[in-house]
C-alpha positions as CSV (number, residue, x, y, z in Angstrom):
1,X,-137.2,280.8,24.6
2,X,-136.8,281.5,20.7
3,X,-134.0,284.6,21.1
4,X,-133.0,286.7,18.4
5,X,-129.8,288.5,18.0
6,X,-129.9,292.1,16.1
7,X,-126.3,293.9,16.3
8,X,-125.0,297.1,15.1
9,X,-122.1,295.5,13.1
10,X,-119.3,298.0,12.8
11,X,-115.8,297.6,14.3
12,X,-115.9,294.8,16.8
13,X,-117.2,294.9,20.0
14,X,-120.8,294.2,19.3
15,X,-119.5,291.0,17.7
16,X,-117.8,289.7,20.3
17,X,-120.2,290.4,22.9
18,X,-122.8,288.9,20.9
19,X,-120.5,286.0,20.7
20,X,-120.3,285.9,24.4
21,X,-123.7,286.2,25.3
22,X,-124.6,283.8,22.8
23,X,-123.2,280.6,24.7
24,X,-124.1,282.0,28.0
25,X,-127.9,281.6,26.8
26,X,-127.6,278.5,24.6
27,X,-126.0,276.7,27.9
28,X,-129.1,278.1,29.7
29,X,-131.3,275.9,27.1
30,X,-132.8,279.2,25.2
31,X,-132.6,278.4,21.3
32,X,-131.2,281.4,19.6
33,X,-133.3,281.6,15.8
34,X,-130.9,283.7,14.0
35,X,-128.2,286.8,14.0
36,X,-128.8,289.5,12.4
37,X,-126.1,292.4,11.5
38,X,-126.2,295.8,10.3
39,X,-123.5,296.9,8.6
40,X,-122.4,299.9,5.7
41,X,-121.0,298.6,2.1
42,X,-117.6,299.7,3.3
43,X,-117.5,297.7,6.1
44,X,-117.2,293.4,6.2
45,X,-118.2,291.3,8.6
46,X,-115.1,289.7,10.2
47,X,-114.5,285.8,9.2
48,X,-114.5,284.8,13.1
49,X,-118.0,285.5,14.0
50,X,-119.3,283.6,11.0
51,X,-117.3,280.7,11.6
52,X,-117.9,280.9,16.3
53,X,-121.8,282.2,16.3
54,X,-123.2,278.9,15.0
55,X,-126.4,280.3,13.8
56,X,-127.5,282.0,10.6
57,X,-126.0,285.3,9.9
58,X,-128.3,287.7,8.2
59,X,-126.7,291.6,7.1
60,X,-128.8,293.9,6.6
61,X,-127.1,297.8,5.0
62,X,-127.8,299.7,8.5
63,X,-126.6,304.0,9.0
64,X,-123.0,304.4,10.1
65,X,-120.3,307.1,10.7
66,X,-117.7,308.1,7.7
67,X,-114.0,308.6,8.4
68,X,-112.3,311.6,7.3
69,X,-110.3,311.3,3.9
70,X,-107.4,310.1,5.8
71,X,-109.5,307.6,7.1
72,X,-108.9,308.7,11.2
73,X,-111.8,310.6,12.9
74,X,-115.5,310.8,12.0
75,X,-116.5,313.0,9.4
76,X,-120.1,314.5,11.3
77,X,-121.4,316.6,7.6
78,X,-120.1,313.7,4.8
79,X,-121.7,311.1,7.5
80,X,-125.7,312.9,7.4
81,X,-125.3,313.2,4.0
82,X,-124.3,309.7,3.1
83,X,-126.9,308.8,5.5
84,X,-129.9,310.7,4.3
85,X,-129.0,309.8,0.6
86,X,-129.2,305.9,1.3
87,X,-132.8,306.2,3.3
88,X,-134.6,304.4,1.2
89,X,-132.2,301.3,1.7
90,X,-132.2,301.9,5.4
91,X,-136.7,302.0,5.4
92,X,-136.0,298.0,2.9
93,X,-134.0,297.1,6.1
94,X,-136.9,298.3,8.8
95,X,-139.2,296.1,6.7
96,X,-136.5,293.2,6.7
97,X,-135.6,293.3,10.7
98,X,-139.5,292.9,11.4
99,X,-140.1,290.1,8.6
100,X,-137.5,288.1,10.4
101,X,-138.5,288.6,13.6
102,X,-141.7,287.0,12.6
103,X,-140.1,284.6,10.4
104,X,-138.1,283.0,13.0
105,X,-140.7,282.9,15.6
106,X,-138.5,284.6,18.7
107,X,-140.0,285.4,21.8
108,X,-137.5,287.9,22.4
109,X,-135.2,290.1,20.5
110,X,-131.4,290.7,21.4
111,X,-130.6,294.6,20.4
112,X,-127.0,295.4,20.1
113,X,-127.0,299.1,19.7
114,X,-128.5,299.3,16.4
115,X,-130.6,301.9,15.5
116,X,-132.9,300.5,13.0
117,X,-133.9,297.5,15.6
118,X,-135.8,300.7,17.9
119,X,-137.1,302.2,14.4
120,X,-138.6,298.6,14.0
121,X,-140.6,299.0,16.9
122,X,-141.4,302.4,16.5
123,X,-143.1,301.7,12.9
124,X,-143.9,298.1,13.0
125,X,-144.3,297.4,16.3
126,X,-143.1,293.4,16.8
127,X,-144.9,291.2,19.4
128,X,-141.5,290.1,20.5
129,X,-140.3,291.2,23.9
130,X,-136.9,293.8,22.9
131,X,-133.6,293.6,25.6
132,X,-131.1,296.1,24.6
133,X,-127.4,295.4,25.5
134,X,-124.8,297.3,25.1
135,X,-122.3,300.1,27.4
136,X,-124.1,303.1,25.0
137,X,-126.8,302.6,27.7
138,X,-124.6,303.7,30.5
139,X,-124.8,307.3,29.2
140,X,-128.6,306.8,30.0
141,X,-128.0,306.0,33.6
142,X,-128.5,309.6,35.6
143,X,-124.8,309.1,37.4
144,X,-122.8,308.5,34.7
145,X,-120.2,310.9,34.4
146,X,-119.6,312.7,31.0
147,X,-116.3,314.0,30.2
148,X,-116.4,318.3,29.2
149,X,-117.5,318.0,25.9
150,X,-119.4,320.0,23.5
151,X,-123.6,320.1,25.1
152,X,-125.3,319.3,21.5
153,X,-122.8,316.3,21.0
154,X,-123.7,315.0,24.3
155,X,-127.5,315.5,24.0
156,X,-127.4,314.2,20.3
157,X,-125.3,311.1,21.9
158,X,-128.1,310.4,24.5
159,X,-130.8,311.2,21.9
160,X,-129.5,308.6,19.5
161,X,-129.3,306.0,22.4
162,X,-132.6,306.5,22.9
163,X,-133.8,305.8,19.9
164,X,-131.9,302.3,20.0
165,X,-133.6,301.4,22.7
166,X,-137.8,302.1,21.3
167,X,-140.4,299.8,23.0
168,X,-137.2,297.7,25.2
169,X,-138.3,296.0,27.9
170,X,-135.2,296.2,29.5
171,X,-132.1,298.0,28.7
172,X,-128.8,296.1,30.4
173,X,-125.7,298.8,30.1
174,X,-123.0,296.8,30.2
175,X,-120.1,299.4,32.7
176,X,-117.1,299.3,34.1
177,X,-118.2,299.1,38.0
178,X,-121.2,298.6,40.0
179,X,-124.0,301.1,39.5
180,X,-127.5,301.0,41.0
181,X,-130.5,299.7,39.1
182,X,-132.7,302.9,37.6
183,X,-136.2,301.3,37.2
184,X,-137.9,304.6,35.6
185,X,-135.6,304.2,32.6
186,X,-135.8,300.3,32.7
187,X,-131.7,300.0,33.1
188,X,-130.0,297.3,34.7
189,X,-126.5,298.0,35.3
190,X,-123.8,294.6,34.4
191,X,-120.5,293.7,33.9
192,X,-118.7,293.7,30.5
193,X,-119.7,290.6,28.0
194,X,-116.1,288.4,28.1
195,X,-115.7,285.3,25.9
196,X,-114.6,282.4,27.7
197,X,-110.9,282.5,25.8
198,X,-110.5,286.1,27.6
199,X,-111.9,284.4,30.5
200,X,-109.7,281.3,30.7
201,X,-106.2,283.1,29.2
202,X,-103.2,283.5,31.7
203,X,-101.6,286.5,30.6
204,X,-97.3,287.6,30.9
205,X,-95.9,290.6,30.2
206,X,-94.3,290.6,27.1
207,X,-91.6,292.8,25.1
208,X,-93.7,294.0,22.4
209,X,-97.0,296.7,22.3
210,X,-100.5,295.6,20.9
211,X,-103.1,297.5,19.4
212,X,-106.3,298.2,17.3
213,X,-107.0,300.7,15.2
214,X,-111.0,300.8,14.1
215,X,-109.8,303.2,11.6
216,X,-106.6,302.1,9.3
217,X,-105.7,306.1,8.6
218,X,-103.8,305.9,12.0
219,X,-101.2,303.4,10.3
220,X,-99.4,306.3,9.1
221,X,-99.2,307.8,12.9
222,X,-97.7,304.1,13.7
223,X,-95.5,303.8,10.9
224,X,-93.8,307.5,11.8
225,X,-93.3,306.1,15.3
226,X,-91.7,303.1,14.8
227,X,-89.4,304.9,12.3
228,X,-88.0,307.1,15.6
229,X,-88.0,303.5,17.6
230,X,-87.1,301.1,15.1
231,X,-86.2,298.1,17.9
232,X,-89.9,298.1,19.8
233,X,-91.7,295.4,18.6
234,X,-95.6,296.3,17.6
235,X,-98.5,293.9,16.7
236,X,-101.6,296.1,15.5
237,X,-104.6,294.9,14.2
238,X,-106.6,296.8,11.7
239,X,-109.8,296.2,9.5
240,X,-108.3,297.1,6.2
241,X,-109.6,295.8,2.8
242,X,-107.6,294.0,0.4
243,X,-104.7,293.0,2.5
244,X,-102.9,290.1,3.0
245,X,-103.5,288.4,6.8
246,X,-100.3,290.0,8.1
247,X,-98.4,292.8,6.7
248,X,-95.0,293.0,7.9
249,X,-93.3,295.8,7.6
250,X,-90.2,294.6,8.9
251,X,-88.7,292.6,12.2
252,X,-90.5,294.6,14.6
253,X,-93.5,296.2,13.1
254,X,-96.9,293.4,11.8
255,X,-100.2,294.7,10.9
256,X,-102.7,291.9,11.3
257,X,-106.4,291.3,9.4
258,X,-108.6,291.2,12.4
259,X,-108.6,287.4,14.1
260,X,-110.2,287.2,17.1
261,X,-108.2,284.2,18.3
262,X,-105.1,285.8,17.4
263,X,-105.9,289.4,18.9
264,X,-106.5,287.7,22.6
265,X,-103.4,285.7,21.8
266,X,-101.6,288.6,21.3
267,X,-103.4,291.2,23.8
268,X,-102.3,288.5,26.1
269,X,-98.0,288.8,26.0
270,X,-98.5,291.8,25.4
271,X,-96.8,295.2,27.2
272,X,-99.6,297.6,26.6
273,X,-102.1,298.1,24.3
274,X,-103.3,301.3,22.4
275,X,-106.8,301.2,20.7
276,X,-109.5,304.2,19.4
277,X,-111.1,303.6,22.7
278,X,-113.9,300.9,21.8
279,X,-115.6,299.8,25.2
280,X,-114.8,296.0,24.3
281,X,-110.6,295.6,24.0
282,X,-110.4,298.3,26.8
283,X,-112.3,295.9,29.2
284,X,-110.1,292.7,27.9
285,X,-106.9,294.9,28.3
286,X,-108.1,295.5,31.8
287,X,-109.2,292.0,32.7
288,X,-105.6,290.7,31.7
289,X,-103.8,293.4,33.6
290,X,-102.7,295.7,30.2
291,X,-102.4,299.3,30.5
292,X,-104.6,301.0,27.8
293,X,-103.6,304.0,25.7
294,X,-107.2,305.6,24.1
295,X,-107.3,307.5,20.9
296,X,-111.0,308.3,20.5
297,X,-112.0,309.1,16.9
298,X,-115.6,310.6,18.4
299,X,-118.2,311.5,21.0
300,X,-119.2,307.9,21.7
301,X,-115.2,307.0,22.3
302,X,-114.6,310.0,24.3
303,X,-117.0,309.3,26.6
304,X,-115.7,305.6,26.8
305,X,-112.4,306.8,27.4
306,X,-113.4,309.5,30.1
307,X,-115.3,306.7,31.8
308,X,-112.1,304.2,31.3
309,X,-109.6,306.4,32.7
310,X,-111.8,306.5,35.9
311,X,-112.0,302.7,36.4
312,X,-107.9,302.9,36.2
313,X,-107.7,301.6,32.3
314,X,-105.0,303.6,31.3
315,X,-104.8,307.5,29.6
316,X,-106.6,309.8,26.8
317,X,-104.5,311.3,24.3
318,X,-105.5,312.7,20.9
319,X,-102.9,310.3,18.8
320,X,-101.3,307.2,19.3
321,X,-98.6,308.6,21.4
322,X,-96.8,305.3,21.9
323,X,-94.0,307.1,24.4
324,X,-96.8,307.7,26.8
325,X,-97.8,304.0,26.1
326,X,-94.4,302.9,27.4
327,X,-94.0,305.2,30.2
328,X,-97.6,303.8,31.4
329,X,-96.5,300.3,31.0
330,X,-93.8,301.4,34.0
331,X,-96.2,302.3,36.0
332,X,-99.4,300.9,36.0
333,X,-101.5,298.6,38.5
334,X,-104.4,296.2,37.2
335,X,-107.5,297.1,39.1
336,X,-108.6,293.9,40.7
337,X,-112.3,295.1,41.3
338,X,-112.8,295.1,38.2
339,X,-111.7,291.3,37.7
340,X,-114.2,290.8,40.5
341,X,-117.1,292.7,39.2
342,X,-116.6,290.8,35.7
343,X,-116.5,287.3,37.3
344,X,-120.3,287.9,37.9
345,X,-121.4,288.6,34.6
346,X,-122.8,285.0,33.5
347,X,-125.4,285.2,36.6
348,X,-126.3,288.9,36.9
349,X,-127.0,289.0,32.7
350,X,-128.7,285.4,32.8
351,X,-131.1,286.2,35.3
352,X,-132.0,289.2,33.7
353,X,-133.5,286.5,30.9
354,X,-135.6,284.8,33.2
355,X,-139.4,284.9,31.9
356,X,-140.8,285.7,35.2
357,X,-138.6,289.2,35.0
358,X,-139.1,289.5,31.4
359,X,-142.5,290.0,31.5
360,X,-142.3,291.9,34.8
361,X,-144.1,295.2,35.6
362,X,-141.5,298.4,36.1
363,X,-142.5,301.5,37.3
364,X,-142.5,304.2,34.7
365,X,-141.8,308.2,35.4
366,X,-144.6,310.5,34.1
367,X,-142.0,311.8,31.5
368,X,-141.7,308.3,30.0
369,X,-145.7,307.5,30.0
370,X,-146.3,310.8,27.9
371,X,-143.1,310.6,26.1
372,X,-143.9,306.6,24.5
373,X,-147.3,307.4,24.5
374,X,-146.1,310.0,21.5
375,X,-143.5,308.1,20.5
376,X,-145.9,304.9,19.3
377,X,-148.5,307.2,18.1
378,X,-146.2,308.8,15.8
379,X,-145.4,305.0,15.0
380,X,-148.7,304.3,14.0
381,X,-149.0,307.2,11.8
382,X,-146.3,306.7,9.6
383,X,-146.9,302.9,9.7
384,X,-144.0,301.7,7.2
């Protein structure tokens, strides 16, 4: 099959996973056409996926959350704003996604999250099949378990997932543990996308703590605790503009541009880790046996944490409160069902592609027959 990847491009999970995912088919003899990734202005695509996907890489500009001034949590009002000003440029990049789905042929489109791919086939309606991937799709699933946060964040949450997900056959929410299979809403419940390297490295426990911070605002609450514990080492990586590769601050403390080789490298000999809470590094600090410290900078993190914490990843708190990092570190036992449940990814995702399931039947609830019948005549109303 002719497989074409479409990822929602900011921060780094998606990446990876695509990365991932992306060998696991190509070593299944499926020929993938093209990548391509949405991304804001502010954001750049990381040099390592360029360099490992070993296909074209198309951006397209795509809708995405706005820090705060100090560059920490999302900013909800400056975010719809920016948003609804750059429409026009988002309605160029509908038109784009479905050119190149026709351009390149593909039998079957690879949605990572992205909005504008389930816009695509709301409007424009591609003849190529649609999988969705990503852990978003867990919040879908009817016994997932949200943590007590505000109703209209949560229903906006689902809402947007949703609309990722327009005209998918399939929707494969990548969790933690073992769920059941809900055929009404088409989701198939697998284990986290690992690259091989995470796969194949033997971690040790190191001396020093390792971290990511999506957002580089949270430097200053690292810098401020270092400056109380000046003799613990700290390797963070960050996705800061204009910066040299590493900027070292002084023995102990590096900030590091964002190399995926060195990340793993690091996450490996590492103590403990402490991260914004993206589903991705949590699940590699839990494969290699790292207690996880999660600072979530909104809704979507805070439900990965909640969800985190439950599988035995480590603890919530509401800033990079590296004290409770260390204490953790004392404490904590790996959870070797989860090692387990991710050794079965490459056959549980990979049948999933197999044509004969691709193209099979699933039973739909009434709910979802009226609710896409609406949905795609709406589409074919405001045909872009």
């Amino acid at each position: 099959m002719k497989i074409l990847f479409i990822i929602q491009g900011e921060g780094r999970g998606h990446l990876t996973q695509a990365l991932s995912l992306r060998q696991k088919l190509a070593d299944e003899g499926h020929e993938i056409v093209g990548v391509l990734v949405g991304k804001s202005p502010a954001r750049r695509l990381p040099g390592f996926f360029s360099e490992k996907i070993g296909v074209p890489v198309y951006p397209f500009e795509s809708p995405n959350f706005l820090p705060s001034a100090k560059n920490k949590q999302v900013n909800l009002v400056r975010s719809v704003a920016y948003n609804l000003f750059r429409l026009h440029k988002y309605l160029s990049s509908i038109r784009y996604i479905n050119r190149m789905i026709k351009e390149t042929g593909a039998d079957v489109v690879v949605n990572f999250y992205e909005l504008l791919t389930g816009l695509t086939y709301l409007f424009c309606h591609p003849k190529a099949l649609m999988v969705c991937i990503a852990h978003q799709y867990l919040f879908l699933h009817p016994d997932f378990v949200f943590p007590g946060q505000n109703r209209l964040s949560l229903v906006s949450l689902k809402f947007f997932t949703r609309m990722t997900a327009i005209g998918a056959t399939k929707k494969l929410a990548l969790s933690f543990r073992k769920m059941r299979e809900v055929p009404s809403e088409r989701i198939v419940v697998v284990p986290p996308l690992l690259r091989k390297e995470v796969l194949e490295t033997t971690p040790v426990n190191g001396d020093y703590l390792h971290g990511y911070l999506l957002n580089s605002g949270f430097s200053e609450e690292i810098r401020s605790w270092h400056k109380v514990h000046p003799n613990v080492a700290l390797h963070i990586f960050w996705d800061k503009k204009e910066v040299r590769p590493e900027v070292k601050v002084d023995s102990f403390l590096s900030f590091h541009q964002l190399n995926d080789t060195l990340f793993i490298r690091y996450m490996a000999s590492a103590k403990a880790y402490a991260t914004t809470a993206g589903f991705e590094s949590v699940c590699e600090a839990m494969y290699l046996g790292k207690p996880v410290l999660m600072v979530p900078t909104h809704i979507e993190q805070s439900c990965n944490a909640f969800d985190a914490v439950q599988a035995g990843a480590g603890v919530v708190a509401d800033r990079f409160d590296l004290d409770a990092l260390l204490e953790l570190s004392r404490t904590h036992r790996p959870n070797p069902a989860f090692s387990h449940w991710v050794k079965q990814a490459d056959w549980l995702i990979l049948r999933e592609f197999r044509p004969d399931l691709l193209m099979e039947e699933t039973p739909a609830s009434l709910w979802r027959r009226l609710s896409t019948r609406w949905i795609y005549r709406l589409g074919k109303t405001l045909s872009i």
